[in-house]
TIPAGU-949543 format. One record per residue (C-alpha): residue number from 1; x negated, y, z; residue in three letters. Coordinates in steps of 0.001 Angstrom, whole numbers. Layout:
TIPAGU-949543
{pos = NUM; px = X; py = Y; pz = Z; code = ALA} $
...
//
This chain:
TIPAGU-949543
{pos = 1; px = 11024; py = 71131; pz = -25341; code = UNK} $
{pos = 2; px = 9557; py = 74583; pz = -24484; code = UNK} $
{pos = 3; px = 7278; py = 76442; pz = -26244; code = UNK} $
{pos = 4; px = 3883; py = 76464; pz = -25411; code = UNK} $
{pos = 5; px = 3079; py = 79357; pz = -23873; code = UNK} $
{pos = 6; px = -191; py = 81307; pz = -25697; code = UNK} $
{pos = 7; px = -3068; py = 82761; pz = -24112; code = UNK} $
{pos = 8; px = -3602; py = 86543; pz = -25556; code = UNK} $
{pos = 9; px = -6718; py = 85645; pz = -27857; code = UNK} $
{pos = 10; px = -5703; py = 82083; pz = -28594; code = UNK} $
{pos = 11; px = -5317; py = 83683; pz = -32838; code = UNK} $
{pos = 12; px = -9320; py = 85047; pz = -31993; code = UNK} $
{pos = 13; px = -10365; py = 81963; pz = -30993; code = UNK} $
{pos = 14; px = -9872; py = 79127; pz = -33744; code = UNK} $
{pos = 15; px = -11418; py = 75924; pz = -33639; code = UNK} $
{pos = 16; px = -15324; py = 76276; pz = -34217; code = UNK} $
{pos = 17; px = -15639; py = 75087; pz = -38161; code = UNK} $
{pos = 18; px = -18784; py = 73068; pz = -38367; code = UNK} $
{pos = 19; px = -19932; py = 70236; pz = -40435; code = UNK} $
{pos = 20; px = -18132; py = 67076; pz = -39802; code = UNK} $
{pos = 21; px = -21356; py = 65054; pz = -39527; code = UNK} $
{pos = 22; px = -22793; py = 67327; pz = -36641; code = UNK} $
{pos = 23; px = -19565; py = 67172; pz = -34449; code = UNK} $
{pos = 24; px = -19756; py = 63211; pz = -35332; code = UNK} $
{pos = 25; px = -23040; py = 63476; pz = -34080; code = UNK} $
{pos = 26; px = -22601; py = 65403; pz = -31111; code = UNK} $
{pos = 27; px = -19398; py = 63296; pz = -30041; code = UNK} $
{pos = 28; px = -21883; py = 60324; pz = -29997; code = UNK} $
{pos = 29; px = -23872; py = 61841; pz = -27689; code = UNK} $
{pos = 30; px = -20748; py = 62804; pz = -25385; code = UNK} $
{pos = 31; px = -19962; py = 59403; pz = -25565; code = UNK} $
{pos = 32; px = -23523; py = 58263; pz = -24993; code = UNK} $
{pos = 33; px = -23458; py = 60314; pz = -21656; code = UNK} $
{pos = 34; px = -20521; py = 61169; pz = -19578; code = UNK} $
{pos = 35; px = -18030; py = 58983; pz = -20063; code = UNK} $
{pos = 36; px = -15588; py = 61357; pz = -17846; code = UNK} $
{pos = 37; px = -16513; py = 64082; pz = -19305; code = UNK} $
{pos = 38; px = -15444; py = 62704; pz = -22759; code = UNK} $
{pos = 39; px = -11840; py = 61345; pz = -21157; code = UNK} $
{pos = 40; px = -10947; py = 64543; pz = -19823; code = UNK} $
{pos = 41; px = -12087; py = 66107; pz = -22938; code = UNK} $
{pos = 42; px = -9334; py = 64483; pz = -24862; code = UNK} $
{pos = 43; px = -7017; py = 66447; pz = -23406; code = UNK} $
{pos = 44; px = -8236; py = 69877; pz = -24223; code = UNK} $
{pos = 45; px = -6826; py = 71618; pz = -27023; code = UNK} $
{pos = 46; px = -8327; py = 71175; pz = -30781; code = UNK} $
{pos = 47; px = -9827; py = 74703; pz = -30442; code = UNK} $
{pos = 48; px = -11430; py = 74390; pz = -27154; code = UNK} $
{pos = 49; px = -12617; py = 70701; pz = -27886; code = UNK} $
{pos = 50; px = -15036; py = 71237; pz = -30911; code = UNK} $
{pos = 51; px = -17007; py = 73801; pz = -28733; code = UNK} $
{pos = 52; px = -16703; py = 71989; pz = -25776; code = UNK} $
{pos = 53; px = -18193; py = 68826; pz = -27252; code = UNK} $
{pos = 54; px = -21265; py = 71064; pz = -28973; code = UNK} $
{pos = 55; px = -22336; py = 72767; pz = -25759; code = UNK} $
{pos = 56; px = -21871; py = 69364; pz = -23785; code = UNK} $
{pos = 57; px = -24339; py = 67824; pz = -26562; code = UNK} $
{pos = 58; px = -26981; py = 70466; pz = -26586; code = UNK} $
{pos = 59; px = -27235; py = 70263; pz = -22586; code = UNK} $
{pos = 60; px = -27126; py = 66599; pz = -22839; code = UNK} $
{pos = 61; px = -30116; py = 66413; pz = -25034; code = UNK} $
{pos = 62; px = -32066; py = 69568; pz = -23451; code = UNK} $
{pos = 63; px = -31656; py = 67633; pz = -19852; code = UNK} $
{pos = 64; px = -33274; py = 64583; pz = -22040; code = UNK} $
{pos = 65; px = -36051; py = 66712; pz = -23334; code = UNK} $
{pos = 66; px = -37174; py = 67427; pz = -19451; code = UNK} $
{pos = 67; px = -36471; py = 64063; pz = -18007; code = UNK} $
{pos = 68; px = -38568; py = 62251; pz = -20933; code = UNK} $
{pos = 69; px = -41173; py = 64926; pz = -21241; code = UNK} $
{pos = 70; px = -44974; py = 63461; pz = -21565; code = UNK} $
{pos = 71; px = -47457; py = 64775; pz = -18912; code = UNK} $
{pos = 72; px = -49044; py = 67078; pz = -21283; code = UNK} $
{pos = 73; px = -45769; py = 68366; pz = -22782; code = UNK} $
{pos = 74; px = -43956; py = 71719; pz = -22420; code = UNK} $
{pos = 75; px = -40074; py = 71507; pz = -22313; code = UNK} $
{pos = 76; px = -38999; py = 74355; pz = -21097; code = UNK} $
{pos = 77; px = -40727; py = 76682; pz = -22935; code = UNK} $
{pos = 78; px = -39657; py = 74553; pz = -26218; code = UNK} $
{pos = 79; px = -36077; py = 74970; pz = -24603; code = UNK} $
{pos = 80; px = -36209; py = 78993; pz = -24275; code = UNK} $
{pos = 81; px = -37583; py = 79102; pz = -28070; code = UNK} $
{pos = 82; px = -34908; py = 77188; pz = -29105; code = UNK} $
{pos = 83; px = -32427; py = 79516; pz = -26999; code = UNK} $
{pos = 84; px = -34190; py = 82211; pz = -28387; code = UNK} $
{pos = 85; px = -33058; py = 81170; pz = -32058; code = UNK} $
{pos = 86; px = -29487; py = 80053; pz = -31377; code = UNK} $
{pos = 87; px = -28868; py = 83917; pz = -29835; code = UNK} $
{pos = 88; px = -31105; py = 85420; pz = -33062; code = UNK} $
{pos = 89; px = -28795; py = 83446; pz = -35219; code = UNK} $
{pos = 90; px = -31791; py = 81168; pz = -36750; code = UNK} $
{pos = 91; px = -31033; py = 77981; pz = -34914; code = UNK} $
{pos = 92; px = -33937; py = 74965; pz = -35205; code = UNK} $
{pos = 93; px = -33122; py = 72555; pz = -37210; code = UNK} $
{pos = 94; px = -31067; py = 70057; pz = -34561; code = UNK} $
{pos = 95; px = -27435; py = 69141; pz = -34909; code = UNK} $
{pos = 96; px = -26908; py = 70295; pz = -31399; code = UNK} $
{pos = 97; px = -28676; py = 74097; pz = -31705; code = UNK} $
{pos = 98; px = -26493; py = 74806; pz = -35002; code = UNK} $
{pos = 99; px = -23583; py = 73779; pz = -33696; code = UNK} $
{pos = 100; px = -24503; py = 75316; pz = -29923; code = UNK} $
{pos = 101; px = -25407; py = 78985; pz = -32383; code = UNK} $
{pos = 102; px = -21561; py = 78849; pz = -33774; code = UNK} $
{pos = 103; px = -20003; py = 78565; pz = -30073; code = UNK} $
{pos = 104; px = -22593; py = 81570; pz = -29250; code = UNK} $
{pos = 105; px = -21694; py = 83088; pz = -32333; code = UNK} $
{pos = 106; px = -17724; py = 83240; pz = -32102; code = UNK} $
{pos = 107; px = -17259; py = 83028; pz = -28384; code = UNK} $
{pos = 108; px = -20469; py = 85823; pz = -27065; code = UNK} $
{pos = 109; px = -21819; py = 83215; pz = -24747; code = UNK} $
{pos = 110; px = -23319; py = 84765; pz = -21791; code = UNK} $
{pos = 111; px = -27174; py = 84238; pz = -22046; code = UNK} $
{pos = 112; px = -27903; py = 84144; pz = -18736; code = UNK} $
{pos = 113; px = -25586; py = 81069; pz = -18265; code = UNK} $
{pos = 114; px = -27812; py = 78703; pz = -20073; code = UNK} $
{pos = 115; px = -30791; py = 80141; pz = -18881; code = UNK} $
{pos = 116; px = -29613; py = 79140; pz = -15603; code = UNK} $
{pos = 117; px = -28827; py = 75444; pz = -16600; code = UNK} $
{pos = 118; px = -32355; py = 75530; pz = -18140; code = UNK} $
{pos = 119; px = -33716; py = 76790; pz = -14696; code = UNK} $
{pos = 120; px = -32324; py = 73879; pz = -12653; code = UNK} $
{pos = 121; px = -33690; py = 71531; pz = -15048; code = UNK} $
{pos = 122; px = -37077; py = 73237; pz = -14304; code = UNK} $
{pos = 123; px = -36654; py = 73078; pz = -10834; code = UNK} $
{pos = 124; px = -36399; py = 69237; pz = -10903; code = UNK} $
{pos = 125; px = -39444; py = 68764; pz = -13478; code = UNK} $
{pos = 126; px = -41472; py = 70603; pz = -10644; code = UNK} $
{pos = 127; px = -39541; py = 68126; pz = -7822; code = UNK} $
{pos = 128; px = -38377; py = 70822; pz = -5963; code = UNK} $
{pos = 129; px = -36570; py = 69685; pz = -3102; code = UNK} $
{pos = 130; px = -33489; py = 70906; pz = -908; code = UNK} $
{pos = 131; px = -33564; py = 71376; pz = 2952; code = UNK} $
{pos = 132; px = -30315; py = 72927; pz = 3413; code = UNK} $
{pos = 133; px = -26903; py = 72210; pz = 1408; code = UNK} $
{pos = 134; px = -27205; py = 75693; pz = 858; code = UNK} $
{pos = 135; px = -30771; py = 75081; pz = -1292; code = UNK} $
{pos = 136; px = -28285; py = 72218; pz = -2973; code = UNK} $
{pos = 137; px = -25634; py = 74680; pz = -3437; code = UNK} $
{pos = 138; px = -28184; py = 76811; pz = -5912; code = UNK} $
{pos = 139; px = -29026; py = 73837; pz = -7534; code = UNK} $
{pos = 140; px = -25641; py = 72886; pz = -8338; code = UNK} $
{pos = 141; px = -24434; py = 76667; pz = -9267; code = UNK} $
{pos = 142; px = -27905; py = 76279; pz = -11609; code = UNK} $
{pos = 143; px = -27088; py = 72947; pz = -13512; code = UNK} $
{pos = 144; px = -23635; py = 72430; pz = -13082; code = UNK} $
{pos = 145; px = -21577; py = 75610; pz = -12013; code = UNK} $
{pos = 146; px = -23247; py = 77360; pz = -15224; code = UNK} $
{pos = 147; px = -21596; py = 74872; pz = -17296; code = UNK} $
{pos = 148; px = -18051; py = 75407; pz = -15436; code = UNK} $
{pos = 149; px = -18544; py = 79204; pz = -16318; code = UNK} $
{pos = 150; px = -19287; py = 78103; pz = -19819; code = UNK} $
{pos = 151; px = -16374; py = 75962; pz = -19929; code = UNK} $
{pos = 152; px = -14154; py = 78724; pz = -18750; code = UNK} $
{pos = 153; px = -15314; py = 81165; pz = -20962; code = UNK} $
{pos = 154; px = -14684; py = 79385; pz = -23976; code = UNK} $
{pos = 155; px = -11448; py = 78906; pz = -22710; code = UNK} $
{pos = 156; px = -10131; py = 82195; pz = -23096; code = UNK} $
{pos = 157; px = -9929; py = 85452; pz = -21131; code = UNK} $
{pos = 158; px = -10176; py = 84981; pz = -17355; code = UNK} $
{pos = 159; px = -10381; py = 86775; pz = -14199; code = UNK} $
{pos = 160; px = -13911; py = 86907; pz = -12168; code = UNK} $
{pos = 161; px = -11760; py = 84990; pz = -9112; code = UNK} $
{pos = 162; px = -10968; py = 81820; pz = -11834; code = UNK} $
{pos = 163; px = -14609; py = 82086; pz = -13164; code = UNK} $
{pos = 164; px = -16082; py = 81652; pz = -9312; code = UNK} $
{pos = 165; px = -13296; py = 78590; pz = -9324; code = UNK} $
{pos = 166; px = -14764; py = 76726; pz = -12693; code = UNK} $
{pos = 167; px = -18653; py = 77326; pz = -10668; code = UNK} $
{pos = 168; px = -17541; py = 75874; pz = -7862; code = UNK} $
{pos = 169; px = -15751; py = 72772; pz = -9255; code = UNK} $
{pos = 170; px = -18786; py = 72326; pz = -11369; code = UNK} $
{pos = 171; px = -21220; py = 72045; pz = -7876; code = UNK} $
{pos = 172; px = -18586; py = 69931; pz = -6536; code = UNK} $
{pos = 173; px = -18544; py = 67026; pz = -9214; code = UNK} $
{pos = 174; px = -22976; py = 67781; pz = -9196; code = UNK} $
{pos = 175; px = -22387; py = 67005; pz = -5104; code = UNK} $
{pos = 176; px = -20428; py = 63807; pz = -6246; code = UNK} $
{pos = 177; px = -23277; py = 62978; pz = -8738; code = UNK} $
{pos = 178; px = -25979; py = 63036; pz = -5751; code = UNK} $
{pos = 179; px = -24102; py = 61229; pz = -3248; code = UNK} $
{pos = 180; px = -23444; py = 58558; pz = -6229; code = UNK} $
{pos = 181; px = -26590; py = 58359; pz = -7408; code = UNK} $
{pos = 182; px = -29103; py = 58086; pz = -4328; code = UNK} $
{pos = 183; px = -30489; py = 55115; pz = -4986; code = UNK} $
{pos = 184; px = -31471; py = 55845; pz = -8908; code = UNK} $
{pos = 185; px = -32844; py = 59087; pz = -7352; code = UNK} $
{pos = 186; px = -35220; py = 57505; pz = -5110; code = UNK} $
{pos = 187; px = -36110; py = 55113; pz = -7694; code = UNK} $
{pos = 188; px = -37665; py = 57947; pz = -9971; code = UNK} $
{pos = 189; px = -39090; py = 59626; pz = -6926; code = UNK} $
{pos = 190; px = -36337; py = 62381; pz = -6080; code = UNK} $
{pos = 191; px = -34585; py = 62994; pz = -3059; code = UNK} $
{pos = 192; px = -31178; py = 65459; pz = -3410; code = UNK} $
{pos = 193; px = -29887; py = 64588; pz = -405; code = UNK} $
{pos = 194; px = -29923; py = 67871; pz = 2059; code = UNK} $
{pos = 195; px = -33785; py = 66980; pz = 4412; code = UNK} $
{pos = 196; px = -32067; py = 68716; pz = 7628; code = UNK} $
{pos = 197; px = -29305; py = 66169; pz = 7590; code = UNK} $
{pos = 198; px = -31527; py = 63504; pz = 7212; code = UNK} $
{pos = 199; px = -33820; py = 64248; pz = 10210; code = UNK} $
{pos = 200; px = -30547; py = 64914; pz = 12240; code = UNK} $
{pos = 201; px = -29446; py = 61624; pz = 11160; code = UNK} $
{pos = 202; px = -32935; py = 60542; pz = 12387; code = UNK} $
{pos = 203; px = -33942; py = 59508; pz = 8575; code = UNK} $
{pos = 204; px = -37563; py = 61147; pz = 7966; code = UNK} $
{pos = 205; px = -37365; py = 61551; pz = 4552; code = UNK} $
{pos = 206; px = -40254; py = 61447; pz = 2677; code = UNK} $
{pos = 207; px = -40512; py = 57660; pz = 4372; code = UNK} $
{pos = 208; px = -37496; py = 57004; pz = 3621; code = UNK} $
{pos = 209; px = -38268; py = 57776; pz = 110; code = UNK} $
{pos = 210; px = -41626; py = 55724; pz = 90; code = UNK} $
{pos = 211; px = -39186; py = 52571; pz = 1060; code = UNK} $
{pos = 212; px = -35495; py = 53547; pz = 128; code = UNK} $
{pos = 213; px = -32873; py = 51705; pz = 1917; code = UNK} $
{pos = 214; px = -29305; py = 51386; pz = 2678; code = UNK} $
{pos = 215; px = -28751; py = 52241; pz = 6538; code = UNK} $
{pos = 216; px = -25777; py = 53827; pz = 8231; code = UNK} $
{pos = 217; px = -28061; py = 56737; pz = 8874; code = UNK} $
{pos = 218; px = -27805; py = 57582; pz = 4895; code = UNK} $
{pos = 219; px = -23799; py = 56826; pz = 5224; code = UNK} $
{pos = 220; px = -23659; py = 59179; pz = 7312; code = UNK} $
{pos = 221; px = -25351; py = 61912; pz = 5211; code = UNK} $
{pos = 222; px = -23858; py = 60657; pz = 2390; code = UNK} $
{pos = 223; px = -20240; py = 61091; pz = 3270; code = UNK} $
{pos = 224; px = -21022; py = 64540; pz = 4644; code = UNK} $
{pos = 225; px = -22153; py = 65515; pz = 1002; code = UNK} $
{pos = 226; px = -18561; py = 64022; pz = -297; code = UNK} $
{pos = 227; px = -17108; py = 66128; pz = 2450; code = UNK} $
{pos = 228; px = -18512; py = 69132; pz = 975; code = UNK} $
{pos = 229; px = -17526; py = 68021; pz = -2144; code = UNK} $
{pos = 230; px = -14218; py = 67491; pz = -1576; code = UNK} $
{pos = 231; px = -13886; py = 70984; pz = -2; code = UNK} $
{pos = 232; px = -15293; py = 72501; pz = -2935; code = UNK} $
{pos = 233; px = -13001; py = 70530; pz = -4919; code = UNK} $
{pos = 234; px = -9982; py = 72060; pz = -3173; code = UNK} $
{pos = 235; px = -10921; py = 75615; pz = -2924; code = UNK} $
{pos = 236; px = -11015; py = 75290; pz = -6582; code = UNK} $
{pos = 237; px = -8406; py = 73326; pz = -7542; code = UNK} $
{pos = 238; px = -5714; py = 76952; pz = -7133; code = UNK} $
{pos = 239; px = -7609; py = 78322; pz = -10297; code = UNK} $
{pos = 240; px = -6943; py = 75793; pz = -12533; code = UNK} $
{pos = 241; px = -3312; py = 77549; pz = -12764; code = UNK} $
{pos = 242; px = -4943; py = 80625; pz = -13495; code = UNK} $
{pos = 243; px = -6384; py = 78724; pz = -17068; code = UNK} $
{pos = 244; px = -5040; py = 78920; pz = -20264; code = UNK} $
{pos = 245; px = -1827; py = 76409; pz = -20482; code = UNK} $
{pos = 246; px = -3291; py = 74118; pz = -22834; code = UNK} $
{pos = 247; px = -6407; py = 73586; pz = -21028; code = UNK} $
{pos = 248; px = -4979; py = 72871; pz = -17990; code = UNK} $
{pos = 249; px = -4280; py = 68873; pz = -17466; code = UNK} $
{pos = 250; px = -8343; py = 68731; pz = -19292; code = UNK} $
{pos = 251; px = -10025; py = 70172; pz = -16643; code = UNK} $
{pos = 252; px = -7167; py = 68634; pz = -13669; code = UNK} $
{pos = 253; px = -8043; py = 65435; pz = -15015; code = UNK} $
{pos = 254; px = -12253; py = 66206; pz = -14713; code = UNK} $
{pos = 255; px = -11742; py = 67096; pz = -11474; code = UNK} $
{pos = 256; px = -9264; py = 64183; pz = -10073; code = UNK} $
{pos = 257; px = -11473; py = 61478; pz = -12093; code = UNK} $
{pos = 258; px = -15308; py = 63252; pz = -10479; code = UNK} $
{pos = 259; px = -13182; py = 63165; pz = -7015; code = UNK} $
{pos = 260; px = -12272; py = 59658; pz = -7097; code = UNK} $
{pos = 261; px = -16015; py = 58503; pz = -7618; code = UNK} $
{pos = 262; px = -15885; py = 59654; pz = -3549; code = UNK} $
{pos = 263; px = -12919; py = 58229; pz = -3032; code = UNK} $
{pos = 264; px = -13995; py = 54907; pz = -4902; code = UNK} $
{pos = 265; px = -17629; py = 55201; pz = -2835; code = UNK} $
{pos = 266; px = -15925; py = 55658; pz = 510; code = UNK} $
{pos = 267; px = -13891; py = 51997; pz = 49; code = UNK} $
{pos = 268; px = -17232; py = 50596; pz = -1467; code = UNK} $
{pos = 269; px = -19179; py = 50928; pz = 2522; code = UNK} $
{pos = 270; px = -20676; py = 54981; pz = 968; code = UNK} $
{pos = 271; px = -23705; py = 52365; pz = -397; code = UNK} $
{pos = 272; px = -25146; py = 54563; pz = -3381; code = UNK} $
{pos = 273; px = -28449; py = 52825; pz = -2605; code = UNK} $
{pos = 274; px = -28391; py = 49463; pz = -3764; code = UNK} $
{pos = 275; px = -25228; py = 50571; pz = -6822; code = UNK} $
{pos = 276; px = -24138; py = 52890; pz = -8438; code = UNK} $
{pos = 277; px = -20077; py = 53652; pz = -8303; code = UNK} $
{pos = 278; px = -18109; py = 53458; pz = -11344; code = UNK} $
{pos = 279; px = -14226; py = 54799; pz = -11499; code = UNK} $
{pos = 280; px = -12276; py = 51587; pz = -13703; code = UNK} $
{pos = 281; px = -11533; py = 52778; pz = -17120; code = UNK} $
{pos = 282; px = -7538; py = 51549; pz = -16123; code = UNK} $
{pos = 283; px = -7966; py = 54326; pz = -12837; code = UNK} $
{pos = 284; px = -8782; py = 56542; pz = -14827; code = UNK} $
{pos = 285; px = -6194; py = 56492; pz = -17383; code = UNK} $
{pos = 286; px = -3776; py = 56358; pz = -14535; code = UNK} $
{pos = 287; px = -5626; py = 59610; pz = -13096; code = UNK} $
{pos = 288; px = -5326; py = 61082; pz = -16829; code = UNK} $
{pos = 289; px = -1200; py = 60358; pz = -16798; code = UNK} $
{pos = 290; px = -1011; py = 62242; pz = -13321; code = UNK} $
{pos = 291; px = -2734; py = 65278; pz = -14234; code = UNK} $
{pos = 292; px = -576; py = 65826; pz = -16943; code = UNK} $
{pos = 293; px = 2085; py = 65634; pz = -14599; code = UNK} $
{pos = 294; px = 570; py = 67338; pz = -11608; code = UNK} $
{pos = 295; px = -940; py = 70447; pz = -13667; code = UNK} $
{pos = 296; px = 2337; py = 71449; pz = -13418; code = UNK} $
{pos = 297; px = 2790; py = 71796; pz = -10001; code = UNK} $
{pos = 298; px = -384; py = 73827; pz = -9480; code = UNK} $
{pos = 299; px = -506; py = 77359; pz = -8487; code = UNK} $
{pos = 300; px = -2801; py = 80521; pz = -8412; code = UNK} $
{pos = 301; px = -3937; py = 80635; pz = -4124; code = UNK} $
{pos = 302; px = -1775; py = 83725; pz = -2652; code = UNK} $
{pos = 303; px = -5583; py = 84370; pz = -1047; code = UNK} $
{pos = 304; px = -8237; py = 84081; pz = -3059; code = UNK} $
{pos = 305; px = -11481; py = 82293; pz = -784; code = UNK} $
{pos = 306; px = -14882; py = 84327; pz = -714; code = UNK} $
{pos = 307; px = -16754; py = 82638; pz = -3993; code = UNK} $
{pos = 308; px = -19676; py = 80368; pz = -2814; code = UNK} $
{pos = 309; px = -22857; py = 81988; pz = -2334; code = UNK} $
{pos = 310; px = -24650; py = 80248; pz = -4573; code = UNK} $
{pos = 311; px = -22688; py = 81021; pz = -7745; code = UNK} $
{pos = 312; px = -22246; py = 84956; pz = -7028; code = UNK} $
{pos = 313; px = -24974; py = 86049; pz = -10428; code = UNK} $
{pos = 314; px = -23483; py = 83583; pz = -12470; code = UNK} $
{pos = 315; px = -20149; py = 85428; pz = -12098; code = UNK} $
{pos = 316; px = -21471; py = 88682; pz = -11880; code = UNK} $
{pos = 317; px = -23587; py = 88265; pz = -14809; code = UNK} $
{pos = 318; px = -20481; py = 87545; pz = -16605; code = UNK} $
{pos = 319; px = -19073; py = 90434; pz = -15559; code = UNK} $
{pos = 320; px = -21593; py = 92127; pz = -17096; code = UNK} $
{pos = 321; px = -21856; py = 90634; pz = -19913; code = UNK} $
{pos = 322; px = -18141; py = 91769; pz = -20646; code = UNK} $
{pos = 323; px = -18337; py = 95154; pz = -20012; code = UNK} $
{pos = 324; px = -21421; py = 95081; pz = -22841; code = UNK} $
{pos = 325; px = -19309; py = 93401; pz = -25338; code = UNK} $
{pos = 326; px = -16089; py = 94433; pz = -25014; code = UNK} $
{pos = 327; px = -15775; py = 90507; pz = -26007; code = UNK} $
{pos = 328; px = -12888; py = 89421; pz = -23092; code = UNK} $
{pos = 329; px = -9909; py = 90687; pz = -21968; code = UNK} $
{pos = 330; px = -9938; py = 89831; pz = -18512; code = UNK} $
{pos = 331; px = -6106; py = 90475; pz = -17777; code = UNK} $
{pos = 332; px = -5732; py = 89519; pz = -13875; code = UNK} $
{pos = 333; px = -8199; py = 92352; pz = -13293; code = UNK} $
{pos = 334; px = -6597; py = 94816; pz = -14626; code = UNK} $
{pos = 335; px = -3933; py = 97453; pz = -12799; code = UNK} $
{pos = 336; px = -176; py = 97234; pz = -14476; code = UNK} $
{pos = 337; px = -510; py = 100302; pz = -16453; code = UNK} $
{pos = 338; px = -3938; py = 98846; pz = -17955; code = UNK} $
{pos = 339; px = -2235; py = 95706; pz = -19025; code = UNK} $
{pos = 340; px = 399; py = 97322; pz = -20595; code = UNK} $
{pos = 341; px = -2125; py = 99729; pz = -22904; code = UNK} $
{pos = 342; px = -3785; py = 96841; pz = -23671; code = UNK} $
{pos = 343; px = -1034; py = 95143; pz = -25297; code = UNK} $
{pos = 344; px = 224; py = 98058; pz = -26987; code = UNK} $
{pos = 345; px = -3132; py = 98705; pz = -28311; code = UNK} $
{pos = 346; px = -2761; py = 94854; pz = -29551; code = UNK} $
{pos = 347; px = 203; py = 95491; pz = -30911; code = UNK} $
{pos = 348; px = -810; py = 98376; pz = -33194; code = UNK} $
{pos = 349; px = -3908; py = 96833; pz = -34355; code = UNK} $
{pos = 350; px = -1910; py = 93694; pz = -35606; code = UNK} $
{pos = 351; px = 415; py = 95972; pz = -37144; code = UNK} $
{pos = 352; px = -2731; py = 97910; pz = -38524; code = UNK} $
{pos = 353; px = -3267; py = 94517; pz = -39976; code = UNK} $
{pos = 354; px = 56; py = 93366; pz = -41195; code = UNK} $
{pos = 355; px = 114; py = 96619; pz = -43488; code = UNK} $
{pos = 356; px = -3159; py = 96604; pz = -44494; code = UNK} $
{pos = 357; px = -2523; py = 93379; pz = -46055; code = UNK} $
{pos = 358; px = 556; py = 94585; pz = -47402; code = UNK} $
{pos = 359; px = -1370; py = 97003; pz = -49273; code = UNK} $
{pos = 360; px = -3940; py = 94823; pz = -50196; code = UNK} $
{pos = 361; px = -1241; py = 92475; pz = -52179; code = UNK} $
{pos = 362; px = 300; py = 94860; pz = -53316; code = UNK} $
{pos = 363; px = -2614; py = 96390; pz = -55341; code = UNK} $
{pos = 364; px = -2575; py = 95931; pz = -58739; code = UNK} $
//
C-alpha cells in the first residue's frame, strides 16, 4: 500500500479538540438534517470531520432560527450578534457557536462567507423571489456555494480556480434541492423555481402558487433546473483532484449522491409536487463504494471554465482574506520559483523548531 500523500499544512491543521458532548451534540443535529451530508461526511478525514460537522450544525440551527422565527422576532440580527462573538472569541452560550468559534479560531474562517449564508437566509424570510436562473444562481452562491468555500477552506490550502469549483458544486446540489422540493415550497408559500421559465412554459406563477399542481408544464421547468444542475455538477467535478488526497472520495461521494436525487427524479415522471425524492440508503452506499474508486480517476481540467457569476465575491473575498492573514498557502498560484522559497522557508522554520526543542530538553 502507498503512502498517503500529505497536504503541506496537514501538521497545522489537527483535528479541532472540543468537548465530546458538543460534537455528540452537533453530530445529532447532522444526523437530524442531511442525511447525505452526514454519509459523505464519513469519509472525510478525522481532522477535517470534527470541523466539518460543527459548521454544518451551526448553519443547520441558524437556518432553523429564520424558518421558525415568530412574527415579532428578529433572527438575523440575533444571528450577526452571535457571529459577532464567535469572531471576538466570546461565543454565546450554544453548543454550536463554541464549537463554530474553535473552527474560526484555528482555521481564520473568512467572515464574509457566513455573512453570505446569513444573507440568503434573509432573503427568503423577506420571500424574495427569482426571475432569472441567474437571480437563483446568487441565491445558491449565498446559501450554498458559501458553505462549499467553507468546506474547502478547512480543507487545506487551495487555489482560487478549486475554491470557484467547491461554490459551484455547492449551487448545484441547492439547484437539486429546488427542483426536489417544489411541492414543500409551495406548501409554505415559496416559489424557487426561475418565473421566466414558468411563463415560457405558459405556468403564471403566482396562480400556480395559489393552487400548486403537478402538470407537464412544471416538468418541463423542472428538468431544465436539473439540467443546470448537472452542468454545474460537471464543470466542477475537475477540482475535486485539485483537493487534498484524503478529502477527496468525501466530497466525490456528496456530489454523486446530490446528483442522483436528479437522476432518481427523472425515472420518478420529474413529479416534485405531489413527493418528495429520496436516494435508497442501499444506492447510496453503492454510490459511496464508487467514489472511492472513481476519485482516483479524476483529474485537474487542462482549461479551467470562467467561475460562475454568481460566486465571483465569495472567491475574491477569500482572496482577500489571505493576503490579510498570511493564513493559506495557496500553492497552484504560485510561479515555480515561489513554490520552491516557500518550502525552503518551511524547511528552515521546522528545523528552527527541531533545535529549539533540542535546546529546550537539553536545559538543565
Amino acid at each position: 500500500m502507498s503512502t498517503p500523500e500529505r497536504t503541506p499544512n496537514a501538521e497545522s491543521l489537527p483535528t479541532l479538540d472540543f468537548d465530546s458532548q458538543d460534537l455528540q451534540a452537533c453530530v445529532a443535529m447532522m444526523q437530524g438534517g442531511s442525511k447525505t451530508f452526514f454519509a459523505a461526511s464519513r469519509l472525510l478525514p478525522p481532522r477535517v470531520r470534527t470541523a466539518a460537522i460543527a459548521l454544518y450544525a451551526f448553519c443547520r440551527v441558524a437556518d432553523d432560527l429564520v424558518d421558525e422565527a415568530a412574527a415579532d422576532d428578529t433572527p438575523l440580527d440575533v444571528l450577526q450578534q452571535r457571529l459577532d462573538a464567535i469572531y471576538a472569541g466570546t461565543p454565546n452560550d450554544h453548543v454550536e457557536d463554541h464549537a463554530l468559534s474553535l473552527v474560526v479560531q484555528q482555521y481564520k474562517l473568512p467572515r464574509h462567507l457566513l455573512d453570505a449564508l446569513i444573507e440568503g437566509f434573509a432573503w427568503d424570510a423577506g420571500g424574495r423571489t427569482y426571475d432569472s436562473i441567474e437571480d437563483l444562481h446568487a441565491y445558491g452562491a449565498r446559501v450554498a456555494g458559501s458553505v462549499g468555500a467553507m468546506m474547502s477552506w478547512i480543507m487545506g490550502p487551495q487555489s482560487m480556480d478549486t475554491l470557484a469549483r467547491a461554490c459551484e458544486l455547492g449551487v448545484a446540489m441547492q439547484l437539486t434541492n429546488i427542483a426536489r422540493d417544489v411541492g414543500h415550497d409551495a406548501s409554505i408559500g415559496r416559489l424557487y423555481l426561475p418565473r421566466r421559465w414558468l411563463v415560457e412554459a405558459g405556468v403564471q406563477p403566482e396562480a400556480w402558487l395559489a393552487q400548486p399542481s403537478f402538470t407537464p408544464a412544471i416538468a418541463q421547468v423542472v428538468e431544465r433546473l436539473l439540467d443546470e444542475a448537472d452542468r454545474l455538477y460537471k464543470q466542477a467535478h475537475s477540482g475535486i483532484a485539485a483537493l487534498p488526497p484524503d478529502c477527496r472520495a468525501a466530497i466525490c461521494a456528496a456530489s454523486m449522491i446530490y446528483a442522483e436525487i436528479g437522476h432518481q427524479l427523472r425515472r420518478e415522471g420529474l413529479d416534485s409536487v405531489n413527493k418528495r425524492t429520496v436516494v435508497s440508503t442501499t444506492r447510496k452506499l453503492m454510490l459511496l463504494a464508487s467514489a472511492w474508486t472513481q476519485v482516483h480517476w479524476i483529474r485537474v481540467a487542462d482549461h479551467s471554465p470562467a467561475p460562475l457569476a454568481a460566486i465571483v465575491g465569495l472567491v475574491q473575498g477569500c482572496q482577500d482574506a489571505t493576503q490579510q492573514t498570511g493564513n493559506k498557502a495557496y500553492f497552484p498560484n504560485r510561479a515555480m520559483p515561489q513554490r520552491v522559497a516557500w518550502m525552503l522557508n518551511l524547511f528552515e522554520r521546522r528545523e528552527t523548531e527541531r533545535l529549539d526543542r533540542n535546546a529546550l530538553h537539553q536545559t538543565p
